[in-house]
GUMI-819486 format. One line per field, with one value per residue: residue in one letter; y, x, z of N, C-alpha, C in turn; residue number from 1. Coordinates in steps of 0.001 Angstrom, whole numbers. Atoms other than C-alpha are relative to their C-alpha. Example, Ala and Ser with C-alpha at 12.3 -4.5 7.8 and 13.67 -1.06 7.14 Angstrom:
% GUMI-819486
residu	(A; S)
n_py	(-1190; -1190)
n_px	(890; -820)
n_pz	(0; -60)
ca_py	(-4500; -1060)
ca_px	(12300; 13670)
ca_pz	(7800; 7140)
c_py	(1200; 1090)
c_px	(900; -770)
c_pz	(0; 730)
num	(1; 2)
This chain:
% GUMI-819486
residu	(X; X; X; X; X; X; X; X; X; X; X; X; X; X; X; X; X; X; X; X; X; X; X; X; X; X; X; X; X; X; X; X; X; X; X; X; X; X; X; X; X; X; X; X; X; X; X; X; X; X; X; X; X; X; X; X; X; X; X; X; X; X; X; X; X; X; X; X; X; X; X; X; X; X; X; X; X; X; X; X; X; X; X; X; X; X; X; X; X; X; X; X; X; X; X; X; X; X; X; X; X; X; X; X; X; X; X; X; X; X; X; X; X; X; X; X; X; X; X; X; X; X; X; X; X; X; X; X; X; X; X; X; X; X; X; X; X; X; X; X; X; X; X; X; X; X; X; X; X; X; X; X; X; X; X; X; X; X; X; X; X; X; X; X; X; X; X; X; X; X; X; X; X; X; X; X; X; X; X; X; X; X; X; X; X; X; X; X; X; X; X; X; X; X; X; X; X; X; X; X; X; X; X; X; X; X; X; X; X; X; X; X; X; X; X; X; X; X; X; X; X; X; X; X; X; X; X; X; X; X; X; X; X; X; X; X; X; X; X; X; X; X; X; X; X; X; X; X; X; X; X; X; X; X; X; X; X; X; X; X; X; X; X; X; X; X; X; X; X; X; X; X; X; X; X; X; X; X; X; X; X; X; X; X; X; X; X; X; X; X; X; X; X; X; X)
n_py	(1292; 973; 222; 1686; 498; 983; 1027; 302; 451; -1166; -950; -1311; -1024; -232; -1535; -376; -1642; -916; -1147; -1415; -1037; -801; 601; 187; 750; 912; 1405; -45; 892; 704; 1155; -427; 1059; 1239; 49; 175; 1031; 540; 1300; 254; 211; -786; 360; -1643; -270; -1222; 291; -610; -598; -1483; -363; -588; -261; 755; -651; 1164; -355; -45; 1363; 279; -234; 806; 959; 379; -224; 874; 896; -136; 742; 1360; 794; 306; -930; 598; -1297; 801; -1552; 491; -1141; -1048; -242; 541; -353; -1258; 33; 583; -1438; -722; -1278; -819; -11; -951; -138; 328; 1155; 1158; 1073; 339; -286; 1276; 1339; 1517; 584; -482; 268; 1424; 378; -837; 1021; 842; 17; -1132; -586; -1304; 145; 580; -567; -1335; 1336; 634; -1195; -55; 900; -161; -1402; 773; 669; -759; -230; 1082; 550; -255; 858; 1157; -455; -289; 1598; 202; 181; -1239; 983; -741; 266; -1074; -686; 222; -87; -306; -264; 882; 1243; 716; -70; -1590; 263; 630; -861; -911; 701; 757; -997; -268; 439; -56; -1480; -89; 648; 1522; 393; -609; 921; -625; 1140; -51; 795; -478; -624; 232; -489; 940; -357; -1298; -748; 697; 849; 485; 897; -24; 1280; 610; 1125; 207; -1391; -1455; -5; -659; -910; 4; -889; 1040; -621; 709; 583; 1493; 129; 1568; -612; 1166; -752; 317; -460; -1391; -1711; -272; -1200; -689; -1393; 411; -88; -551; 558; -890; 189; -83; -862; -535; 579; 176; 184; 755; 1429; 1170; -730; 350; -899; 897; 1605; 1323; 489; 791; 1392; 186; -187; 951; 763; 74; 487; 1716; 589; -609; -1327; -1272; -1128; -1153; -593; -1291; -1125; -858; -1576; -769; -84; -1159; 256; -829; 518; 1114; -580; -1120; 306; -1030; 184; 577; -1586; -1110; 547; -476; 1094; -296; 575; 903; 314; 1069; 1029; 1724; 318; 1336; 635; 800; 1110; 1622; 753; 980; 711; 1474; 833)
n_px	(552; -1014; -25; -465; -729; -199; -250; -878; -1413; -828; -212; -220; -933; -990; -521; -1492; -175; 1594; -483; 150; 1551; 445; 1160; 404; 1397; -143; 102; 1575; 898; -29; -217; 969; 764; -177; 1184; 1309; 372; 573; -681; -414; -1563; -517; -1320; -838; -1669; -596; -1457; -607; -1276; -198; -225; 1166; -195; 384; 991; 682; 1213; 1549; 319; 447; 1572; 194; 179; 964; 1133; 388; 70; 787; 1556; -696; -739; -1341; -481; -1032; -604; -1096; -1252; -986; -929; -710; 628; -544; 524; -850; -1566; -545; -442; -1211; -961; 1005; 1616; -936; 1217; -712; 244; -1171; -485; 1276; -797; -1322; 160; 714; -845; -315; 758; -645; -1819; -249; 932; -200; -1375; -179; 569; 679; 1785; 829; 940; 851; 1143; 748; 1198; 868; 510; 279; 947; 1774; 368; 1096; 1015; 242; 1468; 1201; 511; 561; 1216; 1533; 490; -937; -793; -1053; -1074; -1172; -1084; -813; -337; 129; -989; -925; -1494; -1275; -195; 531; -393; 209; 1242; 126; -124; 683; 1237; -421; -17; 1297; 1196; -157; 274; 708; 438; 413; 1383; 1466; -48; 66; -273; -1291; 184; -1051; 791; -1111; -86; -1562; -474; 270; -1567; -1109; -359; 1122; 532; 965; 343; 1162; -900; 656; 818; -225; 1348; -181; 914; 212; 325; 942; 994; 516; 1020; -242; -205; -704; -1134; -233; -558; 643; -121; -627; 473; -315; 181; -509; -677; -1063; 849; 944; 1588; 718; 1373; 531; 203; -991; -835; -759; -1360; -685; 46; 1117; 998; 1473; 1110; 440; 861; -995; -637; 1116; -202; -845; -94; 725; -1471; -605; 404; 128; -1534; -479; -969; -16; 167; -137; 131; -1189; 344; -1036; 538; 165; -1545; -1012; 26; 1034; -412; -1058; -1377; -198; 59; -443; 301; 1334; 406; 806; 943; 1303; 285; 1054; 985; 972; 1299; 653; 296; -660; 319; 935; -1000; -830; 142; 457; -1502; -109; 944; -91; 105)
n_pz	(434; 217; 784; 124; 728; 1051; -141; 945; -321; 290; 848; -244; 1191; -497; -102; -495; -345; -1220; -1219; 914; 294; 1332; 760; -1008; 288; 1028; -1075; -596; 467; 163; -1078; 178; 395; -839; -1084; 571; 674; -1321; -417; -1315; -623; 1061; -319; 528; -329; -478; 102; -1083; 320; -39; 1647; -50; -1908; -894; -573; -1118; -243; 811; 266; -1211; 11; 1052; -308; -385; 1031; 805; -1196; -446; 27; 379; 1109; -84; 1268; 482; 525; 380; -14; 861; -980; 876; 1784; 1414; 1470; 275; 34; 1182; 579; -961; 1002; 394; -999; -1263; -808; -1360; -1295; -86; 865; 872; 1593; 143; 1127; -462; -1328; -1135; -882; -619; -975; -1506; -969; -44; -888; -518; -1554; 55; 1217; -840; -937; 760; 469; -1199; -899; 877; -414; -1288; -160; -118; -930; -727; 797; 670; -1388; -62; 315; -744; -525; 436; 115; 1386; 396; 611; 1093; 74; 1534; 282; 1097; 945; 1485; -820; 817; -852; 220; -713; -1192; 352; -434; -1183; -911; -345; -609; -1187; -982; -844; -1204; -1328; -550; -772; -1146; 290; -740; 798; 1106; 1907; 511; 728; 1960; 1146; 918; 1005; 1247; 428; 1225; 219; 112; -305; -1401; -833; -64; -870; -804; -1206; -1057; -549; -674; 1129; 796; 828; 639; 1625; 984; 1508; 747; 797; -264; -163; -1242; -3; -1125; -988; -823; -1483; -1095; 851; 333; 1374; 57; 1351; -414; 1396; 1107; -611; 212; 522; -404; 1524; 812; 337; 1064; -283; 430; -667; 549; 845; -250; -173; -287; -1749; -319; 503; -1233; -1338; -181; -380; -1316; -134; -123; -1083; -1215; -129; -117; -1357; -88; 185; 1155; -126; 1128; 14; 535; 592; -899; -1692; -548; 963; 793; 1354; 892; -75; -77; -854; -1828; -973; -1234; -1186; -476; 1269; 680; -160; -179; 317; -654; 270; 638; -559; 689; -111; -1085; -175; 895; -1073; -757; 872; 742; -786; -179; 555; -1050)
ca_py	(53578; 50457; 49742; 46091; 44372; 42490; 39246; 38782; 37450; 40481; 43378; 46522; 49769; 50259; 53654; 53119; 57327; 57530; 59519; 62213; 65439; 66608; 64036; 64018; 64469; 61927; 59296; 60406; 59777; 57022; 55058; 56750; 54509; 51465; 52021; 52713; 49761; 48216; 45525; 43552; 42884; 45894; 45411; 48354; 48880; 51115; 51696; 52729; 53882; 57265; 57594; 59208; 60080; 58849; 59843; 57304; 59215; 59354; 55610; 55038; 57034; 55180; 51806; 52811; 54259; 50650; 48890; 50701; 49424; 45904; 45610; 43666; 45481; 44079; 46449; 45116; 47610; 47486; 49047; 49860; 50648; 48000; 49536; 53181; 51637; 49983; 53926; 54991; 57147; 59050; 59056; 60427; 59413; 59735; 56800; 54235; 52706; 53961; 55667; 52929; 50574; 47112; 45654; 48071; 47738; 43749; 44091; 46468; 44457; 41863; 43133; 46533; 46995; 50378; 50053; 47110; 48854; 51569; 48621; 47684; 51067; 51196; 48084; 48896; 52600; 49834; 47978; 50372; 50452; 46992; 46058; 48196; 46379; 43178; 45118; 46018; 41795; 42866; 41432; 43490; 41824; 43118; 42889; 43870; 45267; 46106; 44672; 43620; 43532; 40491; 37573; 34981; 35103; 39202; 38477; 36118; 38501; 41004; 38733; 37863; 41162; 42137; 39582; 40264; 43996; 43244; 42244; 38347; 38437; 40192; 37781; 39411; 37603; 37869; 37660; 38420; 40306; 39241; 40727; 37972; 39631; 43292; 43756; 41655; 39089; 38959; 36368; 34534; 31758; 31468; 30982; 29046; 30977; 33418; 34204; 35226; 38619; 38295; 41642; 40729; 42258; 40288; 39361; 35746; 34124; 31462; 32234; 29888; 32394; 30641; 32220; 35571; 38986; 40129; 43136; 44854; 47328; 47917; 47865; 50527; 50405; 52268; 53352; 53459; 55679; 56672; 56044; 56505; 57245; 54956; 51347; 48223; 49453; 47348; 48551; 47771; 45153; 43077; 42539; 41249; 37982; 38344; 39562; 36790; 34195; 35508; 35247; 31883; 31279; 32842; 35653; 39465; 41671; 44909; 47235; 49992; 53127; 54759; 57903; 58452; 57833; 61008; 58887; 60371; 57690; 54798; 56763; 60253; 59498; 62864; 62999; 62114; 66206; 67401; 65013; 66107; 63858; 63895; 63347; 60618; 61007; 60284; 58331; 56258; 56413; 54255; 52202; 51090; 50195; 47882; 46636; 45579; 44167; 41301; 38588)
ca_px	(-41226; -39028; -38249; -38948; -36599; -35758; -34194; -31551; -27963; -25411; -25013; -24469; -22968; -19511; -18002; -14185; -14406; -16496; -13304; -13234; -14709; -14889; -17517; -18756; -22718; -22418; -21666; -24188; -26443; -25452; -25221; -28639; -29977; -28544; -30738; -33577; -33708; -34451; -31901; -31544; -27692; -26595; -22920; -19815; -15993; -14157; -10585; -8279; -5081; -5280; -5527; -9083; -8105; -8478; -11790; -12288; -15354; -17338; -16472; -17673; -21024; -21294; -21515; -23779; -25873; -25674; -26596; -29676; -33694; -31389; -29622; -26370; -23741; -21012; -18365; -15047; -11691; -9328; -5957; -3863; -4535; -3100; -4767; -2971; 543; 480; 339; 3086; 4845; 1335; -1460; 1375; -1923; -937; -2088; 586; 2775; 475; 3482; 6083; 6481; 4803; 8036; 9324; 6370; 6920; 10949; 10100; 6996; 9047; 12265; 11744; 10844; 9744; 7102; 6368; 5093; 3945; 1473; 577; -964; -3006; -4749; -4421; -6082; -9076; -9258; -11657; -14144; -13959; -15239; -17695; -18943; -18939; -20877; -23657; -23812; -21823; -19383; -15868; -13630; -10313; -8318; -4676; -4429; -6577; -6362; -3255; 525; 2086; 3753; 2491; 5179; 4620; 703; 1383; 3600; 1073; -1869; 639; 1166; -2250; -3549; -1037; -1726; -5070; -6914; -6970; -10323; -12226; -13468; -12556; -12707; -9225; -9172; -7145; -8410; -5445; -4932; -2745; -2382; -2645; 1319; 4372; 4915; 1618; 604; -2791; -2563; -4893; -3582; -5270; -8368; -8383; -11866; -11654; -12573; -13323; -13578; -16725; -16674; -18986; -22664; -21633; -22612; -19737; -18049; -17284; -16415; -17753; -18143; -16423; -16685; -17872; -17707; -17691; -15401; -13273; -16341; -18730; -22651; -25210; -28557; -31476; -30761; -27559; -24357; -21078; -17355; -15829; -15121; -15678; -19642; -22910; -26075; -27402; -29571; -26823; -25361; -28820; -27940; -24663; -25301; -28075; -25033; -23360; -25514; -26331; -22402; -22608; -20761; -20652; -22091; -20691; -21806; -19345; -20044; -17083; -19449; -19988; -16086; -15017; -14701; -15539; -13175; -10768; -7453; -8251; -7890; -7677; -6676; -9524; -9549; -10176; -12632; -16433; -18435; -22022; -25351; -27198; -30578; -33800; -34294; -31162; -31801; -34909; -32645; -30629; -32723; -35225; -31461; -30847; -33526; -33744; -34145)
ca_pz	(6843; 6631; 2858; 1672; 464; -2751; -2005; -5101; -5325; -4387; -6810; -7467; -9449; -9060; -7642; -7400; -7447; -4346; -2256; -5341; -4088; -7408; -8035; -4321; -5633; -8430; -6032; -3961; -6332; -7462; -4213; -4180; -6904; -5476; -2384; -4397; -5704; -2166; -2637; 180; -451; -2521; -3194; -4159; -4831; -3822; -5508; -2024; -3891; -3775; -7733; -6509; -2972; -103; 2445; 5612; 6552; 3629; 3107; 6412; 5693; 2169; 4143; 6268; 3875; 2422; 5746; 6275; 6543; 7238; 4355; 3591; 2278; 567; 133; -2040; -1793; -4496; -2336; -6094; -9801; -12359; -15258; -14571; -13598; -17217; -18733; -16253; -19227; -19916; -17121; -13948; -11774; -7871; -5903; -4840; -7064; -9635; -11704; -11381; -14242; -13561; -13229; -10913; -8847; -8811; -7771; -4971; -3764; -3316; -1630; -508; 3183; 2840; -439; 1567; 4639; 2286; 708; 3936; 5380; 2311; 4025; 7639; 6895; 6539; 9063; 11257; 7995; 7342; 11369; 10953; 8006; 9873; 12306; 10594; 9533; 6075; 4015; 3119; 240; -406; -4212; -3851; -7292; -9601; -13282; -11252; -13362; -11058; -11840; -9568; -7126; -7247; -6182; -3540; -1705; -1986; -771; 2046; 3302; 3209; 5214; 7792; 7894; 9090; 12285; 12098; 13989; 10903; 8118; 4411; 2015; -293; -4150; -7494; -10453; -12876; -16039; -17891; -21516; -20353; -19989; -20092; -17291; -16162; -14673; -13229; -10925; -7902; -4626; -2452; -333; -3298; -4917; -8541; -9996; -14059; -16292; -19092; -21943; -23786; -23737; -23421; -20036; -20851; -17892; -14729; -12398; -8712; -5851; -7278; -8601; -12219; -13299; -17128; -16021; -19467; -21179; -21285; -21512; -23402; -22193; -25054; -27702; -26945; -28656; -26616; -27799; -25374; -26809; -26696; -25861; -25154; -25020; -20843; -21667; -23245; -19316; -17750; -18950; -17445; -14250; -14306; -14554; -12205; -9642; -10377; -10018; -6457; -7609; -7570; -10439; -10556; -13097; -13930; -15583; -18175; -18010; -14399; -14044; -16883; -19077; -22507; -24719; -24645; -25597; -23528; -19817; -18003; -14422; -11569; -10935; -14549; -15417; -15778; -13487; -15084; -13298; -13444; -15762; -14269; -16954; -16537; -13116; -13399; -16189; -13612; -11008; -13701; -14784; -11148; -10619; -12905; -11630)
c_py	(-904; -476; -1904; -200; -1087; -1288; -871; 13; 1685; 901; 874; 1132; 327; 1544; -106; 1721; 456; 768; 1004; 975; 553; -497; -728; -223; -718; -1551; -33; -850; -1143; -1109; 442; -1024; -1116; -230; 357; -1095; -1094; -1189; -453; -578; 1044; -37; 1673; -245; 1163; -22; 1272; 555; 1003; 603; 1378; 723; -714; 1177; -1060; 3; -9; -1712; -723; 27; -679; -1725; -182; 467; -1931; -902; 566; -579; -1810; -543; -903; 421; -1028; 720; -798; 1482; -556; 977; 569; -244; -1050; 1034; 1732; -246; -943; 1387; 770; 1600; 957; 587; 890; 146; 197; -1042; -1445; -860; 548; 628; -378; -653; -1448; -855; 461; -621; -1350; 66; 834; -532; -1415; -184; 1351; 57; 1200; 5; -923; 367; 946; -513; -30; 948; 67; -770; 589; 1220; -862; -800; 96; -188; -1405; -1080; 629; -748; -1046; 306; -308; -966; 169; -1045; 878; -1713; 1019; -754; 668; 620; -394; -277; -176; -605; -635; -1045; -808; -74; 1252; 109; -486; 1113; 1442; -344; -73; 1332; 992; -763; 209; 1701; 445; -748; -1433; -192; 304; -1033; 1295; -1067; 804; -417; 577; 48; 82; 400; -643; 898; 1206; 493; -1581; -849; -400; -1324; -237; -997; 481; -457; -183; 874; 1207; 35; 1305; 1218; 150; 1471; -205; 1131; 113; 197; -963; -370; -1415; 516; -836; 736; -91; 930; 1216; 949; -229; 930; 393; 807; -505; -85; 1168; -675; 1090; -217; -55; 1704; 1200; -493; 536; -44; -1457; -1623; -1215; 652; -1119; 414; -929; -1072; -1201; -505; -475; -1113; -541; 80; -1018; -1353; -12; -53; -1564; -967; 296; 837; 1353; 626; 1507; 551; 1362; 845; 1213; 1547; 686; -31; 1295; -719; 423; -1449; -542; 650; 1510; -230; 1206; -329; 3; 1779; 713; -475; 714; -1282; 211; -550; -940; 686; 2; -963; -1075; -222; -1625; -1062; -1165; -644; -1391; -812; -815; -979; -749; -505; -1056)
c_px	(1140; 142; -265; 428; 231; 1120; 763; 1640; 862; 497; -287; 573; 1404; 393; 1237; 516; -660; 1153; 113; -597; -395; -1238; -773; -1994; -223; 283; -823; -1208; -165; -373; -1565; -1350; -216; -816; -1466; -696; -289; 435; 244; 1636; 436; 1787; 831; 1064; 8; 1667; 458; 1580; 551; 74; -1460; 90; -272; -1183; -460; -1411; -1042; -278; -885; -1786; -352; -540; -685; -1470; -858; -523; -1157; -1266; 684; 324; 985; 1053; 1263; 1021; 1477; 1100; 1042; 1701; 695; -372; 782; -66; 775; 1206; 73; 300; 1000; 429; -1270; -896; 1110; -1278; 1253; -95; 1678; 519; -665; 937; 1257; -655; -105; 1109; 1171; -408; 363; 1191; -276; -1207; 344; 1450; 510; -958; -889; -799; -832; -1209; -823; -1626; -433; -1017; -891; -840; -727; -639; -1414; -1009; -1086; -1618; -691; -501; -973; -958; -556; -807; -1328; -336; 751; 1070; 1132; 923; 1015; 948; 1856; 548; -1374; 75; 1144; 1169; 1117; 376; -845; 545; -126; -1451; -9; 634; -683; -804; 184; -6; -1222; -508; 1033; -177; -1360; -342; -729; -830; -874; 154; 242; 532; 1463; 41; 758; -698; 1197; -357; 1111; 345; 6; 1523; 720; -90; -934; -514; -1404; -195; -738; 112; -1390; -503; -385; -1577; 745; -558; 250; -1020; -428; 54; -750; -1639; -287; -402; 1037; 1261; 3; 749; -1061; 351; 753; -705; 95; -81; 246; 668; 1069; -1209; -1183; -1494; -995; -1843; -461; -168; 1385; 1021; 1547; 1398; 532; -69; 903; -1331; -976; -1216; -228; -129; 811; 621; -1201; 444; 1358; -100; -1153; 1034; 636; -335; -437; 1515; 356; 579; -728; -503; 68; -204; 727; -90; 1498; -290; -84; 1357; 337; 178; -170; 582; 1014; 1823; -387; -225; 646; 71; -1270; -726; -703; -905; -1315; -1023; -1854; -742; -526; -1616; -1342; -373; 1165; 122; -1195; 583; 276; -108; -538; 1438; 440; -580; -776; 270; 1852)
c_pz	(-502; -1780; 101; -1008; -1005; 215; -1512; -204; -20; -1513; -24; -1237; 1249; 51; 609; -70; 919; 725; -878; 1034; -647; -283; 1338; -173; -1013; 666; 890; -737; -856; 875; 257; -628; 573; 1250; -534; -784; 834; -154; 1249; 19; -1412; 381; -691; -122; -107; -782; 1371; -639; 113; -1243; 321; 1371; 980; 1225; 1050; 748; -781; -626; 1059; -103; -1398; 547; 862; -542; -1087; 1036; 444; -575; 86; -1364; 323; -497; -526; -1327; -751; -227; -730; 626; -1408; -823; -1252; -1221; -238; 115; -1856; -932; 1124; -479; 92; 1073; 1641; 903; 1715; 1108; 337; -984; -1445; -1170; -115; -600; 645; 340; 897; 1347; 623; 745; 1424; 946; 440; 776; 538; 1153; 230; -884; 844; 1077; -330; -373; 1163; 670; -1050; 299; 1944; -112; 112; 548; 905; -1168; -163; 1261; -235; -1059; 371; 993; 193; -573; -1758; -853; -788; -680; -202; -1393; 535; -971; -1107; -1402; 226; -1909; 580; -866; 1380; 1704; 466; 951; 943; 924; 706; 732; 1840; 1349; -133; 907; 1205; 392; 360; 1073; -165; 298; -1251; -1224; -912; 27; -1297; -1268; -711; -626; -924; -1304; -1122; -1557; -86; 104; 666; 846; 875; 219; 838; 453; 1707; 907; 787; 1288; -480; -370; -1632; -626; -1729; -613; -1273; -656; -1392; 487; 497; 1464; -370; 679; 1030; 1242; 1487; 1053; 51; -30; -1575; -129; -2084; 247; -1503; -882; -63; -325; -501; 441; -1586; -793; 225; -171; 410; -617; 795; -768; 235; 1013; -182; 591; 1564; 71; -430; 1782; 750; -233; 850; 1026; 363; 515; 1059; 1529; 231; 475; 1793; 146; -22; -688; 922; -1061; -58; -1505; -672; 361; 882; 508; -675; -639; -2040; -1374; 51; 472; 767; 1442; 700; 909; 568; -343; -860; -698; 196; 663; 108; 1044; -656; -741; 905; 15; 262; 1786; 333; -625; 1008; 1019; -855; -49; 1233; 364; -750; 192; -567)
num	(1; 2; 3; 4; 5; 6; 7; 8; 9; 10; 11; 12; 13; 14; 15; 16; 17; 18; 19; 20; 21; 22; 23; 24; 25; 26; 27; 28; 29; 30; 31; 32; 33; 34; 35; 36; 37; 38; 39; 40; 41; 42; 43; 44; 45; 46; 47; 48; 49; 50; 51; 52; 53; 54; 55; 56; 57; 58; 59; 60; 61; 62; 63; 64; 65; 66; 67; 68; 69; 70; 71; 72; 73; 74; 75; 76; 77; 78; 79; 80; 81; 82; 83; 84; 85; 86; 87; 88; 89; 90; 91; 92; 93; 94; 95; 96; 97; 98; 99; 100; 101; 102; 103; 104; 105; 106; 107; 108; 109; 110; 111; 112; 113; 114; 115; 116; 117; 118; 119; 120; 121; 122; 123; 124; 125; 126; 127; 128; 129; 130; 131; 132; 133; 134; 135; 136; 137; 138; 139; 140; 141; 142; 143; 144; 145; 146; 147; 148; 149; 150; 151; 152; 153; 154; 155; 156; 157; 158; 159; 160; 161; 162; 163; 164; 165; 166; 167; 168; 169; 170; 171; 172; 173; 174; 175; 176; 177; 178; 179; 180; 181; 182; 183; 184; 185; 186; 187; 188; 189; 190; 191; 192; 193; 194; 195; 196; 197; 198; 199; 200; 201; 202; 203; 204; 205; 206; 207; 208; 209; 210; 211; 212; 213; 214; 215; 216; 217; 218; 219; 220; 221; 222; 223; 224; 225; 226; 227; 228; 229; 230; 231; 232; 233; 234; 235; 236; 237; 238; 239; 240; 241; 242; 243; 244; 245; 246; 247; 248; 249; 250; 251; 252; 253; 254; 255; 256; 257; 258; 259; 260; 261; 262; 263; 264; 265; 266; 267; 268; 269; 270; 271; 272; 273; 274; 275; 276; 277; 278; 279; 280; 281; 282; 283; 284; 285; 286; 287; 288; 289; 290; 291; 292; 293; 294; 295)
């Protein structure tokens, strides 16, 4: 039987750990909810760095899991990790770049041939995933850093050599997720064709983020009646008004889960591998769809 579909601006829960296989049924059922909630444009990221691994097949079946009963999917791929190359000294994650100091990363994204092309397959591995999207009538977006750690000229060269390391025929759309006060030198200017991605983590809808991505990621969220180490912390219902906002802005809501990442608390960030990656509830199962599905 064909699901019918809900007819509300793109959004979604985020699973930048969907190539884990540690936490292979946890993304299951996550991406699980998200289709139970019979969105007709359920959206996703993906971080591609390799901090989580990399899996071209199960991204593959993830997107068409999101493309079925005619959905739309709208998948966004973040290719490297800002937020782990700023703990370089501590975190020793493995995805690209991810344990070079921020301005390493910049000097060698900017005059090294070889990181260069290194950057670049991190893109072109996506090319195959990201027709099929358009395919199935989708939209694929592409960040090249999350929480990124550029200067401006740092960002552009990244932007530059992603878009030439894919197939000029496929629309993505191309955006920055700048982190200006999260380390040194950062900067956040906006090149033109860019769409912005803004990390809330507020209640506030006093935000101006058009045609974009939002996401609380950096913040966690508390179902009812429970009470979370991790901090800064709002209970769910504090983000309906936000993800309300943001669809009125034309943008993205992504809702992102400290818990379902391993998470347990701000300062302990175990590797991907040794984290514990809990199930979903049934109860915050249902949570989450009501939560999407406000209007």
């Amino acid at each position: 039987m064909t699901a019918m579909l809900i007819d509300l601006p793109p959004r979604g829960l985020s699973l930048l750990h969907a190539c884990l296989p540690q936490a292979r049924k946890q993304v299951d059922a996550i991406s699980d909810i998200a289709i139970a909630s019979c969105l007709q444009r359920p959206a996703v990221n993906i971080l591609c760095s390799g901090d989580f691994g990399w899996d071209a097949d199960y991204i593959s079946t993830l997107v068409q899991k999101y493309s079925q009963d005619g959905r739309t999917p709208h998948v966004l791929f973040y290719l490297t990790n800002g937020p782990v190359a700023r703990h370089w000294k501590t975190m020793q994650m493995k995805g690209y770049g991810s344990a070079l100091p921020p301005e390493q990363f910049r000097q060698k994204i900017m005059t090294d041939k070889t990181f260069q092309n290194g950057f670049q397959e991190l893109a072109r591995r996506l090319a195959d995933i990201v027709k099929e999207i358009h395919q199935l009538g989708g939209q694929a977006y592409m960040v090249p850093q999350l929480e990124d750690n550029q200067s401006n000229e740092s960002f552009a060269m990244m932007l530059k050599l992603t878009r030439a390391a894919m197939p000029q025929d496929l629309p993505i759309h191309f955006g920055r997720n700048p982190c200006v006060s999260c380390y040194p030198g950062n900067e956040g200017g906006l090149p033109a064709g860019c769409f912005l991605e803004e990390h809330h983590h507020s209640a506030s809808t006093a935000f101006t983020v058009e045609n974009g991505i939002v996401s609380n990621d950096g913040c966690a969220y508390a179902f009812p009646g429970e009470t979370p180490a991790f901090r800064p912390c709002l209970p769910l219902e504090k983000f309906i008004g936000v993800q309300s906002k943001t669809g009125q802005m034309n943008s993205i809501f992504l809702l992102l889960s400290t818990k379902y990442q391993g998470l347990v608390n701000q300062s302990t960030i175990p590797p991907p591998e040794k984290r514990v990656y809990v199930m979903p509830t049934e109860a915050e199962k249902s949570a989450l769809i009501e939560f999407l599905l406000k209007p």
